[in-house]
N, CA and C atoms as an extended XYZ file, in Angstrom:
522
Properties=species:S:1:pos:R:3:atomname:S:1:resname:S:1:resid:I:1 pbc="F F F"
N         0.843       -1.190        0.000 N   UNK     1
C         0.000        0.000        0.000 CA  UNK     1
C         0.882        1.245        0.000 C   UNK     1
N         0.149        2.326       -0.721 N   UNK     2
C         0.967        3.525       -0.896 CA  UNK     2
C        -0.035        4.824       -0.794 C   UNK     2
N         0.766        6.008       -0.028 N   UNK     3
C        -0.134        7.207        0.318 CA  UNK     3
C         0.980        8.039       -0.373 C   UNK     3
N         0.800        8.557       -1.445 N   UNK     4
C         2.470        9.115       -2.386 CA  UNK     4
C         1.661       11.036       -2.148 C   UNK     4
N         3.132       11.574       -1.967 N   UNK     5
C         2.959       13.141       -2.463 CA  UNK     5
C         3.887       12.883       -3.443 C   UNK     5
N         4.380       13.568       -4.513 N   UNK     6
C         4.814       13.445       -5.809 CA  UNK     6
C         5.328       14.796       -6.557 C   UNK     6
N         6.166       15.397       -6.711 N   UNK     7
C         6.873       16.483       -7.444 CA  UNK     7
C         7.047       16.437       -8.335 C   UNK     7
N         6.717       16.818       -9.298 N   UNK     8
C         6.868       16.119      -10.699 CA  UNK     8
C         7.229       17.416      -11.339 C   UNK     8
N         8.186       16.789      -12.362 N   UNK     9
C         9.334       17.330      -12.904 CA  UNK     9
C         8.698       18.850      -13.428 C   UNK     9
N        10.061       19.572      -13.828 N   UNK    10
C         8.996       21.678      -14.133 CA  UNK    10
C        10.183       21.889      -14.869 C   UNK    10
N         9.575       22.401      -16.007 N   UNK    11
C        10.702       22.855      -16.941 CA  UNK    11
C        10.471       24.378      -16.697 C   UNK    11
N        11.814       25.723      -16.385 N   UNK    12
C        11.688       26.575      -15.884 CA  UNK    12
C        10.892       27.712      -16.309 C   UNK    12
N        10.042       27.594      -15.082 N   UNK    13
C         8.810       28.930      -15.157 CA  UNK    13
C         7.276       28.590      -15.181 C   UNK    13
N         7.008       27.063      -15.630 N   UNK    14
C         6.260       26.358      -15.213 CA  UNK    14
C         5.894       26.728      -13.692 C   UNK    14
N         4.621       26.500      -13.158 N   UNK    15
C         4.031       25.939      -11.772 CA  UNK    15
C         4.551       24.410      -11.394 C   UNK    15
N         4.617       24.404      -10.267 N   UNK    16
C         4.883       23.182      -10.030 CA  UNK    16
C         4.065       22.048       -9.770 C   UNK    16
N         4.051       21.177       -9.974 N   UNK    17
C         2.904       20.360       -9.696 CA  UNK    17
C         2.841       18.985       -8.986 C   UNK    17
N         1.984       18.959       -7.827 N   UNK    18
C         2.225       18.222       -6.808 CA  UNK    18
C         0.796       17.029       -7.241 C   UNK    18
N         1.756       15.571       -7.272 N   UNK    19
C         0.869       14.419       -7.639 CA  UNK    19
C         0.918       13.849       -6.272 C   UNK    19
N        -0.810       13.085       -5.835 N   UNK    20
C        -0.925       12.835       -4.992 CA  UNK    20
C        -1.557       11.453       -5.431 C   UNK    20
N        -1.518       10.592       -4.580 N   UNK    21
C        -2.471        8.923       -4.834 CA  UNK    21
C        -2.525        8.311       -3.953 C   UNK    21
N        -3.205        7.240       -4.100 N   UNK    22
C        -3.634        6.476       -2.974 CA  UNK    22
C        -3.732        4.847       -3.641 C   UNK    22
N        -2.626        3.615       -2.973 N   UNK    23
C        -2.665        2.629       -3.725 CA  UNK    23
C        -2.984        1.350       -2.274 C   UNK    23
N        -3.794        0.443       -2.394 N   UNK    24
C        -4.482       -0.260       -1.527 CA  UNK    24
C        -4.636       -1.248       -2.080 C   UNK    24
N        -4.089       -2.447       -1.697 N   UNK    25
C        -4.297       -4.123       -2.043 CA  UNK    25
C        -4.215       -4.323       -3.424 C   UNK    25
N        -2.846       -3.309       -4.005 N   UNK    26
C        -2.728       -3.651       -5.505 CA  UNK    26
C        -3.526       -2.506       -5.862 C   UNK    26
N        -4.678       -2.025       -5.941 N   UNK    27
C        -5.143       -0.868       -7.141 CA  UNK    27
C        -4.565        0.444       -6.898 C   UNK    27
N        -4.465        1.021       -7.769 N   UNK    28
C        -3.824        2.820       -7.605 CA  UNK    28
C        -5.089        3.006       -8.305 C   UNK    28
N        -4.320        3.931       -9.280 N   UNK    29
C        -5.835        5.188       -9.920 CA  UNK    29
C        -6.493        6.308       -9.131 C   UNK    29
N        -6.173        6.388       -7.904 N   UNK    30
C        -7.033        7.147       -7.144 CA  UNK    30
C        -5.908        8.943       -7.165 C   UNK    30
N        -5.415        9.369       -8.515 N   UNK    31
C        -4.770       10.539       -8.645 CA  UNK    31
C        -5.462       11.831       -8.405 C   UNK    31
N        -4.699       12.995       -7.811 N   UNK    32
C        -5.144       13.945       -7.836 CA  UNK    32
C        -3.820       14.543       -8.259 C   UNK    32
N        -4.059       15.722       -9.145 N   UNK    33
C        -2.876       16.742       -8.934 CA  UNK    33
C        -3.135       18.122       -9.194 C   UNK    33
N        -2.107       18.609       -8.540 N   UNK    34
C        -2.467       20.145       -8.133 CA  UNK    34
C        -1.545       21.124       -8.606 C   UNK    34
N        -1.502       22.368       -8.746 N   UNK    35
C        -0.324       23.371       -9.053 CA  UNK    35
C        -0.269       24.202       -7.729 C   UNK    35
N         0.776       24.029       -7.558 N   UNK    36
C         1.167       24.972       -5.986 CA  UNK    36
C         0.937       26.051       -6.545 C   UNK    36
N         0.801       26.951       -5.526 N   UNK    37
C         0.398       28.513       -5.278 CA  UNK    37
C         1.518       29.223       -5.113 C   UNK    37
N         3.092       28.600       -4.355 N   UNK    38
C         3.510       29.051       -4.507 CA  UNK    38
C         5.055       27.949       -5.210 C   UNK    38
N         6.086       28.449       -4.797 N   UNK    39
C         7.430       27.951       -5.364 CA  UNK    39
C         8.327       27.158       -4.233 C   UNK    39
N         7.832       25.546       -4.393 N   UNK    40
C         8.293       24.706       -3.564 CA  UNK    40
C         9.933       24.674       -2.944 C   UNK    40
N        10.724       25.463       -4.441 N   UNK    41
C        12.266       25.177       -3.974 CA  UNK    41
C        12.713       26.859       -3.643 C   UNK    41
N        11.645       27.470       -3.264 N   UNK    42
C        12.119       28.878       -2.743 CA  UNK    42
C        12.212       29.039       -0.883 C   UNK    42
N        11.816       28.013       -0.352 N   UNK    43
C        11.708       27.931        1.278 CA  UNK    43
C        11.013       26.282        1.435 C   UNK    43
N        11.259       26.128        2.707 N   UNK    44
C        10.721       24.636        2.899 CA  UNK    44
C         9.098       24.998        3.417 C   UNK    44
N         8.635       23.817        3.462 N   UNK    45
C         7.310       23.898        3.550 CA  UNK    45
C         6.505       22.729        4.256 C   UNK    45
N         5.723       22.514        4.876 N   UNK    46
C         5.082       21.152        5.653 CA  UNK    46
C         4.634       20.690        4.609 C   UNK    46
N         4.332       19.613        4.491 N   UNK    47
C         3.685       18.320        3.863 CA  UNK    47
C         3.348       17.376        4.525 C   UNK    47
N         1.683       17.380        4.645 N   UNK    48
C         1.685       16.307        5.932 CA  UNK    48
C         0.280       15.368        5.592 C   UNK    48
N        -0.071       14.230        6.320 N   UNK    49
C        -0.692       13.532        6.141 CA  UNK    49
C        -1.685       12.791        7.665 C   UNK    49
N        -2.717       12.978        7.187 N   UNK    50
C        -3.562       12.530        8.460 CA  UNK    50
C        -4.331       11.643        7.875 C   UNK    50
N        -4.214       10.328        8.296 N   UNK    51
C        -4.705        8.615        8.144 CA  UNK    51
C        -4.746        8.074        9.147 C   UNK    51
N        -6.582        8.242        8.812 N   UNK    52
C        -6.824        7.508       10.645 CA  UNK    52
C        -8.320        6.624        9.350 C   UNK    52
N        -9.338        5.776       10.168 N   UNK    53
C       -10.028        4.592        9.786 CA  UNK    53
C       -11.210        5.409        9.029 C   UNK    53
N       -11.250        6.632        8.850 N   UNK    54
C       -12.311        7.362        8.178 CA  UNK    54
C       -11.895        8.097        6.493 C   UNK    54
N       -10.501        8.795        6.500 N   UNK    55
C        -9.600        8.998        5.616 CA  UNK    55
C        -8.527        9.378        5.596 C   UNK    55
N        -8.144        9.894        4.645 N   UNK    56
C        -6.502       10.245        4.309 CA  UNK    56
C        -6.629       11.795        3.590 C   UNK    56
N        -6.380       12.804        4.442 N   UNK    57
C        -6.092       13.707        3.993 CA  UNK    57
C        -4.506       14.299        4.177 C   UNK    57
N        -4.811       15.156        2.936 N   UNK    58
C        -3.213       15.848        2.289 CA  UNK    58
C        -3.083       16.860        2.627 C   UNK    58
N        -2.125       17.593        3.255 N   UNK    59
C        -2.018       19.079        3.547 CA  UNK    59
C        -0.538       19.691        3.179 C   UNK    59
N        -0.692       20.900        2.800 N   UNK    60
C         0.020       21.541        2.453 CA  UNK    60
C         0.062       22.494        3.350 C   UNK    60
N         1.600       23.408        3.891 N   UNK    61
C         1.539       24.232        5.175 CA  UNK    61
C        -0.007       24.496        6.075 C   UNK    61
N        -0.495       23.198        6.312 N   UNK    62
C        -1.459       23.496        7.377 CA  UNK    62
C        -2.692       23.129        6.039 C   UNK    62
N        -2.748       23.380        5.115 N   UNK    63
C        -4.483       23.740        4.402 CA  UNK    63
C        -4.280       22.446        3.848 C   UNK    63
N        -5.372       21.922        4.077 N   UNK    64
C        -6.168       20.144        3.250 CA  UNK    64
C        -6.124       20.724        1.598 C   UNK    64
N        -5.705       19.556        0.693 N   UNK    65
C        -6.132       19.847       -0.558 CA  UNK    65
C        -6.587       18.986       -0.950 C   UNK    65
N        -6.486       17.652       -0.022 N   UNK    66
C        -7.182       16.393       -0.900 CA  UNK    66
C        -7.710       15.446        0.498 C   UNK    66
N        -9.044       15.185        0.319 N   UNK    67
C        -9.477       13.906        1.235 CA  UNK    67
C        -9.841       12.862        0.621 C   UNK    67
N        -9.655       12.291        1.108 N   UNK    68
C        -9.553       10.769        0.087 CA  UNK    68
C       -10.672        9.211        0.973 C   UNK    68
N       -11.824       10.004        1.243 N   UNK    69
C       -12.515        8.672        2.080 CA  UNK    69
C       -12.654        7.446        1.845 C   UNK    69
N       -12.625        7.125        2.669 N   UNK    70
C       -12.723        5.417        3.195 CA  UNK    70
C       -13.987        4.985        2.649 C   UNK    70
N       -14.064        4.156        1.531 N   UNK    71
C       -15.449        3.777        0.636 CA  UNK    71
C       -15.112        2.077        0.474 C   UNK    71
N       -14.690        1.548        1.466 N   UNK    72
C       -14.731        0.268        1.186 CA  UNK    72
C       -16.384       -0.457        1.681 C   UNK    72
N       -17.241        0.115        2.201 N   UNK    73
C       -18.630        0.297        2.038 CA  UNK    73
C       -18.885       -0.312        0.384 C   UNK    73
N       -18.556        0.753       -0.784 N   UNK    74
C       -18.723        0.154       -2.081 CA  UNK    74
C       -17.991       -0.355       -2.885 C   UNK    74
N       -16.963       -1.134       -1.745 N   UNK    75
C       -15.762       -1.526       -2.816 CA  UNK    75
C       -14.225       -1.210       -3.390 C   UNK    75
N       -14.153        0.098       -2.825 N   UNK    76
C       -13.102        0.844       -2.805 CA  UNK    76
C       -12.176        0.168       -1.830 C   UNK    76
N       -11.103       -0.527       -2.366 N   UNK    77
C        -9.954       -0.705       -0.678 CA  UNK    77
C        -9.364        0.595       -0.277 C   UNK    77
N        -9.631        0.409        1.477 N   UNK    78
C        -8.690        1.497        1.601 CA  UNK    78
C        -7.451        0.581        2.290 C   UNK    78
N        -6.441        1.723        2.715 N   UNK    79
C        -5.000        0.910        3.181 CA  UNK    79
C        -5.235        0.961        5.185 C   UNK    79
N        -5.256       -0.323        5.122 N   UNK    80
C        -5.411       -0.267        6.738 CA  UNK    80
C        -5.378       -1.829        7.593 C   UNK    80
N        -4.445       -2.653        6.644 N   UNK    81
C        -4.648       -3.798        6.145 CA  UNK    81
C        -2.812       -4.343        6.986 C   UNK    81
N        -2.182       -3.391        6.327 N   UNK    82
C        -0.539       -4.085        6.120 CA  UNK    82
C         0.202       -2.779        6.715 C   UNK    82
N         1.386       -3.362        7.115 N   UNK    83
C         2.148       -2.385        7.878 CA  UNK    83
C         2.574       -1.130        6.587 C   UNK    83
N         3.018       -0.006        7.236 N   UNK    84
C         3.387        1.172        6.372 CA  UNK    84
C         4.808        1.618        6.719 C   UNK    84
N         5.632        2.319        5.557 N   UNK    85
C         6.606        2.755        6.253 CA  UNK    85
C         6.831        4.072        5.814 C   UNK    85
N         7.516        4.974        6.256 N   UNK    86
C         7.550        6.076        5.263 CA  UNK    86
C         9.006        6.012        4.640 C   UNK    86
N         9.091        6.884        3.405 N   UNK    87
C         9.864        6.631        2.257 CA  UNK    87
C        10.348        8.202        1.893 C   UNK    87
N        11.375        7.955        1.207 N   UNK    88
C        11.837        9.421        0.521 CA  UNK    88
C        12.358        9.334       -0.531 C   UNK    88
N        12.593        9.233       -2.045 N   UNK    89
C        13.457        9.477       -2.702 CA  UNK    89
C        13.409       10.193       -4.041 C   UNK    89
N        13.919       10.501       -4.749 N   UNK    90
C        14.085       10.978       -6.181 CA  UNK    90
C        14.216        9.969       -7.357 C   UNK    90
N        13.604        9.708       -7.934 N   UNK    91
C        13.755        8.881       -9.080 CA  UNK    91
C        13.069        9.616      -10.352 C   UNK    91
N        13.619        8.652      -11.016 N   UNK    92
C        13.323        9.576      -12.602 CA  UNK    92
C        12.276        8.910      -13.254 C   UNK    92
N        11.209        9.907      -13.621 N   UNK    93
C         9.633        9.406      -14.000 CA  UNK    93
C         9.530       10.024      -15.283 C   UNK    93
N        10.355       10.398      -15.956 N   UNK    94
C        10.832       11.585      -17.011 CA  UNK    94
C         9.487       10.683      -18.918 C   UNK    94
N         9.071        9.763      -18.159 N   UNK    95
C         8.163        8.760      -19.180 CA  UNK    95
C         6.969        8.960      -18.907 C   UNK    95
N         6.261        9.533      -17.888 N   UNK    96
C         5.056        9.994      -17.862 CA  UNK    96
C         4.811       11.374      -16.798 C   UNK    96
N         5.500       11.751      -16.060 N   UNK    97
C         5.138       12.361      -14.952 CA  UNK    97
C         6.130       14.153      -15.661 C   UNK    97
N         6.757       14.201      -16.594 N   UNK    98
C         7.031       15.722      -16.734 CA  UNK    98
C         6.345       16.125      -18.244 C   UNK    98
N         5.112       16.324      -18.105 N   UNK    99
C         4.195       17.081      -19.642 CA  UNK    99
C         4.194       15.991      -20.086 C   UNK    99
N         3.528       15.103      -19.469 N   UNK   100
C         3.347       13.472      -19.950 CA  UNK   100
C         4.508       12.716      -21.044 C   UNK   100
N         6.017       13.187      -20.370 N   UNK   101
C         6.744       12.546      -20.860 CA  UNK   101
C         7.677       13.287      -21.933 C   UNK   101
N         6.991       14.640      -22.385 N   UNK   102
C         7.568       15.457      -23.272 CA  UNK   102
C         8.533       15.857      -22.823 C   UNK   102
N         9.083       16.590      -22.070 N   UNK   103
C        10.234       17.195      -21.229 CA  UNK   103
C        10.704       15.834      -20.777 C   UNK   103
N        11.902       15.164      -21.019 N   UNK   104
C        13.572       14.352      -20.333 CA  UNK   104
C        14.328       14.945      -19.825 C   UNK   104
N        14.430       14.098      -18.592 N   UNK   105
C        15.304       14.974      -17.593 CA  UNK   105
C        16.629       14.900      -18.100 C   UNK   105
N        17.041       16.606      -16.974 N   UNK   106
C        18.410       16.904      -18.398 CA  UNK   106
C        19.783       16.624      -17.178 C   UNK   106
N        20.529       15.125      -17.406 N   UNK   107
C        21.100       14.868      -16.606 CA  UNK   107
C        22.613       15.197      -16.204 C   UNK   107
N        22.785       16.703      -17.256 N   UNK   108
C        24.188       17.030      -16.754 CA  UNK   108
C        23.686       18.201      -15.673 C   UNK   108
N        22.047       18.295      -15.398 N   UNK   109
C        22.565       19.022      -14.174 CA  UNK   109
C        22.331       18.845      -12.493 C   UNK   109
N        22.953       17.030      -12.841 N   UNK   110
C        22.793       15.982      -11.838 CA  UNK   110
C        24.345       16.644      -10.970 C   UNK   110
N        24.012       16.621       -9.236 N   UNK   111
C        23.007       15.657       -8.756 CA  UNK   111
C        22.025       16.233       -8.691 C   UNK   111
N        20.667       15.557       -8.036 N   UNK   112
C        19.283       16.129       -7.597 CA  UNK   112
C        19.543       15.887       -6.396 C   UNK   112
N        18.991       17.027       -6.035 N   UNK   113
C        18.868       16.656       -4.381 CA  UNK   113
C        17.329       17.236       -4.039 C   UNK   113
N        17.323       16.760       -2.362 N   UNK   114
C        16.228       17.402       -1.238 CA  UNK   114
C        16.545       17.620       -0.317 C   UNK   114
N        15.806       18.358        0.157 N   UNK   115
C        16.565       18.864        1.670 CA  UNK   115
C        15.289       18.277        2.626 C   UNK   115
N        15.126       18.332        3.709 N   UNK   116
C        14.304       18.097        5.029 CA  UNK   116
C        14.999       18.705        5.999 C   UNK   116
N        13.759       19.317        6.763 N   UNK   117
C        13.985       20.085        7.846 CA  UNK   117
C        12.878       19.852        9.425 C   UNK   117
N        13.111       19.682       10.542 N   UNK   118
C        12.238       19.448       11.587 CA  UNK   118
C        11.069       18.093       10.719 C   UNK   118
N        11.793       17.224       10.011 N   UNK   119
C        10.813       16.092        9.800 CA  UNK   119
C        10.379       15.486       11.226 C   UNK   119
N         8.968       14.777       11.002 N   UNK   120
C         8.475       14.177       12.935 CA  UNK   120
C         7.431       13.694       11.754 C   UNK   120
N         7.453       12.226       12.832 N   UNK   121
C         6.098       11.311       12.560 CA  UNK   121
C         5.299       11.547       13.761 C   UNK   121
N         3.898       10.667       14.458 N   UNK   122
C         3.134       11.013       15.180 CA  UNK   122
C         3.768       10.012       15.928 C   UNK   122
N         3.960       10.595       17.337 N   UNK   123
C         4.605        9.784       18.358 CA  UNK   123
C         3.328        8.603       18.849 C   UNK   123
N         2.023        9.146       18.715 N   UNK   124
C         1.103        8.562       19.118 CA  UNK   124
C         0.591        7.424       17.791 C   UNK   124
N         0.875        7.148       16.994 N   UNK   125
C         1.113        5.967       15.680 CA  UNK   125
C         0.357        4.814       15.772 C   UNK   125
N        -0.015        4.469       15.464 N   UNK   126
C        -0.184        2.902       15.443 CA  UNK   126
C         0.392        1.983       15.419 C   UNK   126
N         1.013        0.986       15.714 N   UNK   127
C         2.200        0.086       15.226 CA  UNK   127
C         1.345       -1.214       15.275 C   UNK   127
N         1.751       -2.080       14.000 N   UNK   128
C         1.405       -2.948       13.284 CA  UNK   128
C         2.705       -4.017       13.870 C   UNK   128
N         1.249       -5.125       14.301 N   UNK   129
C         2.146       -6.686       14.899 CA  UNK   129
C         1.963       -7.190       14.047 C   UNK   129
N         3.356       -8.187       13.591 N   UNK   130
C         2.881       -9.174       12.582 CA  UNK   130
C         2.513      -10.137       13.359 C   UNK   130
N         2.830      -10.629       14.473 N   UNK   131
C         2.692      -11.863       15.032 CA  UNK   131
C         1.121      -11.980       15.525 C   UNK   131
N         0.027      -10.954       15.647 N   UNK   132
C        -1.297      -10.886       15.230 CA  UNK   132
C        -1.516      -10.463       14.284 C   UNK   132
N        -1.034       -9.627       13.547 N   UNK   133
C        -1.681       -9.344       12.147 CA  UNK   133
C        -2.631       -8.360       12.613 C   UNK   133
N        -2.058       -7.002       13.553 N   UNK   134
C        -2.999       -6.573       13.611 CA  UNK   134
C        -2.628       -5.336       14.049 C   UNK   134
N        -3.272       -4.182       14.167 N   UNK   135
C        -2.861       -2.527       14.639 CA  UNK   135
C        -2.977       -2.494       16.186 C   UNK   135
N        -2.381       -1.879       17.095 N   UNK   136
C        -2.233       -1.512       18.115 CA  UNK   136
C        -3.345       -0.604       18.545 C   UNK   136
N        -3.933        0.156       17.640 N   UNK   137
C        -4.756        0.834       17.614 CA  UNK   137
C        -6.560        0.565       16.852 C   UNK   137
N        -7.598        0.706       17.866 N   UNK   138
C        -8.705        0.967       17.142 CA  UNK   138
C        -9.470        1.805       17.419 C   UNK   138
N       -10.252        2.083       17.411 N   UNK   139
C       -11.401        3.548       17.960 CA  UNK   139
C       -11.844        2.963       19.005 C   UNK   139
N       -11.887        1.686       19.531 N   UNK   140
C       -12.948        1.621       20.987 CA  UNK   140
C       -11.809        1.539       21.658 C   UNK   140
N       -10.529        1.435       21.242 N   UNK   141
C        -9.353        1.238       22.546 CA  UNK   141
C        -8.613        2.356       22.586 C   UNK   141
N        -8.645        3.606       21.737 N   UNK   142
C        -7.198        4.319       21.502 CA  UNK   142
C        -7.171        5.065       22.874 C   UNK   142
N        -6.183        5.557       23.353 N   UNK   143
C        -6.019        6.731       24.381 CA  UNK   143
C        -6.745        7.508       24.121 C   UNK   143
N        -6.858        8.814       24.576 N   UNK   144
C        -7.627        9.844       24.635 CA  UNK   144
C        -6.538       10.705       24.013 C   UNK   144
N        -5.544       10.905       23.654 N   UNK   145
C        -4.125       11.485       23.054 CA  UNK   145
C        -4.288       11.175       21.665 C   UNK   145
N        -4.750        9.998       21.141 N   UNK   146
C        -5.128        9.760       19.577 CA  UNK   146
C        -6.101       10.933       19.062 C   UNK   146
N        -6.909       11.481       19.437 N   UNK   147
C        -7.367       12.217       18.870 CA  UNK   147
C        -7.259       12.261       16.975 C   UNK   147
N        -6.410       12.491       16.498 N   UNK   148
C        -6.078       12.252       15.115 CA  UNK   148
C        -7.269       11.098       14.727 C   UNK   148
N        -7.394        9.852       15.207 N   UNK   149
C        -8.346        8.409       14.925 CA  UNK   149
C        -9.205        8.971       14.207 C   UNK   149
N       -10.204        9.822       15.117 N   UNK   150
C       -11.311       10.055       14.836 CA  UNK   150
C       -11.455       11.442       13.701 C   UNK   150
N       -10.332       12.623       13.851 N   UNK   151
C       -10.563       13.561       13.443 CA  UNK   151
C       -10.866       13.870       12.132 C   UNK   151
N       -11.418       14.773       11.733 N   UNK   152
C       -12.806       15.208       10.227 CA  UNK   152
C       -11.923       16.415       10.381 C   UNK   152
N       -12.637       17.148        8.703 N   UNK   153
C       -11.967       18.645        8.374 CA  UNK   153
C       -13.606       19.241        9.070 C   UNK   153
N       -12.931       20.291        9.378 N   UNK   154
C       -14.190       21.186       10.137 CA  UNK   154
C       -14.813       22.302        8.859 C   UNK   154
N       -15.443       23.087        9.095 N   UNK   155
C       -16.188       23.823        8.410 CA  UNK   155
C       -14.981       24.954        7.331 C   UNK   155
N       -13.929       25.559        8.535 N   UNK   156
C       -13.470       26.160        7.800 CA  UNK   156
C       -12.234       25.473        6.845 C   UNK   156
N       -11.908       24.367        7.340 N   UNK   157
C       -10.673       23.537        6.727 CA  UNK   157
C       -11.540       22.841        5.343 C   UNK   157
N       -12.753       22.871        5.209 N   UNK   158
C       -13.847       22.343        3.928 CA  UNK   158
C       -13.555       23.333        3.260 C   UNK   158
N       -13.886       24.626        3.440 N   UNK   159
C       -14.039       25.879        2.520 CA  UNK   159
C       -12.229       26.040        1.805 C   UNK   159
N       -11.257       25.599        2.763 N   UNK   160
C       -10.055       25.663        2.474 CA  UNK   160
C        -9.327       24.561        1.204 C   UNK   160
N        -9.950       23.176        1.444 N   UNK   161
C        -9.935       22.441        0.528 CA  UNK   161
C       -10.651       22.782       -0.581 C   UNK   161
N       -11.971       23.506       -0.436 N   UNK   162
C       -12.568       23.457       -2.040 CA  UNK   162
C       -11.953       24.962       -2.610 C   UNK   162
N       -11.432       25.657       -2.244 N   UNK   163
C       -10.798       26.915       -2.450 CA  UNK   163
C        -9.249       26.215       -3.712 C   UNK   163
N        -8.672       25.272       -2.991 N   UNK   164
C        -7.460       24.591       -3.424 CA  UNK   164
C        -7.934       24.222       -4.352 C   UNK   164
N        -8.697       23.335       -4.614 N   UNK   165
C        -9.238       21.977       -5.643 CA  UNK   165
C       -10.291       22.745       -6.871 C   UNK   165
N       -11.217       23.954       -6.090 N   UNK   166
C       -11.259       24.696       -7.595 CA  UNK   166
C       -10.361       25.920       -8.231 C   UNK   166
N        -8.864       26.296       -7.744 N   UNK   167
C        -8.279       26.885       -8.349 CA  UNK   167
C        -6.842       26.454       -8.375 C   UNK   167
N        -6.726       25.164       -7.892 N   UNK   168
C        -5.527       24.545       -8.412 CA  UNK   168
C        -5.428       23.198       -8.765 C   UNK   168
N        -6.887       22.489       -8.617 N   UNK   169
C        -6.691       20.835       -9.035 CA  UNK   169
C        -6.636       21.199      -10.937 C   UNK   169
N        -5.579       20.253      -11.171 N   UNK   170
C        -5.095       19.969      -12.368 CA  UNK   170
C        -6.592       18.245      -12.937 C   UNK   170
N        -6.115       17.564      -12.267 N   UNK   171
C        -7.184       16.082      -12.811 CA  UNK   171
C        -7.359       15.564      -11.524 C   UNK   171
N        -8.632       14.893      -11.711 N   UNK   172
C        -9.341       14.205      -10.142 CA  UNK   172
C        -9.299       12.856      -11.389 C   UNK   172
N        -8.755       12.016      -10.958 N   UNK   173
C        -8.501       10.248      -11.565 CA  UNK   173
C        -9.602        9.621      -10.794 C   UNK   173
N       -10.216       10.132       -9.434 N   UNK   174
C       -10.846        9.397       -8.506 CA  UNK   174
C       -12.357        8.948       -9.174 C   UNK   174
């Protein structure tokens, strides 16, 4: 299973454009992508993710741009199944992911890098036993410190997501 944020390649002066998905027991397809507002490699910026048993939302310095609910009700898997880990790297997608492949990355002006700064996971986590096959965490047992489990976008964090998604979603795949 995979919860991806995604940078995808910008030939200069372009917006940048941030691919997001959601992949669960083998299916992906579930794309969104967006054009930042502002210029990702001009200052660092949060990127964060809240996945608890209801959904998976995406945030950008603090504002939701994508919720992604839990519809295994009609069939939809969501990821909540298999352990997770988090990941980082740069690889070259230069075959579909920069102007669907038109722009090749131009590799004499390798290396690529990233930077990270004050990265933190949630101390309060879930951790996945294999030897039950099972989460540490559920809604009738969590602490009172989970908070995250249960938590929804509120009224004004709604108006904030549809603000994003009608003036910067690029394609909804969902």
């Amino acid at each position: 299973d995979e919860i991806d944020f995604e940078f995808l390649g910008n030939p200069s002066g372009d917006p940048y454009i941030l691919h997001t998905n959601v992949y669960s027991q083998g299916k992906g397809n579930r794309e969104q992508q967006f054009y930042l507002w502002f210029d990702p490699t001009a200052d660092f910026h949060t990127y964060s993710l809240l996945w608890n048993p209801q959904h998976i939302i995406f945030s950008v310095d603090g504002t939701p741009i994508r919720e992604f609910n839990n519809s295994e009700s009609i069939g939809v898997p969501y990821p909540k199944s298999q352990p997770m880990r988090i990941y980082s790297s740069l690889w070259n997608a230069d075959d579909w992911a920069t102007r669907g492949g038109l722009v090749k990355t131009d590799w004499t002006l390798a290396p690529f890098t990233a930077s990270y700064r004050n990265f933190s996971g949630n101390d309060n986590a879930c951790v996945w036993s294999s030897s039950t096959a099972s989460s540490s965490c559920t809604t009738s047992n969590s602490p009172t410190n989970n908070v995250w489990l249960t938590q929804q976008l509120d009224t004004t964090d709604q108006g904030r997501i549809k603000w994003v998604q009608d003036n910067n979603m690029i394609y909804n795949y969902c």
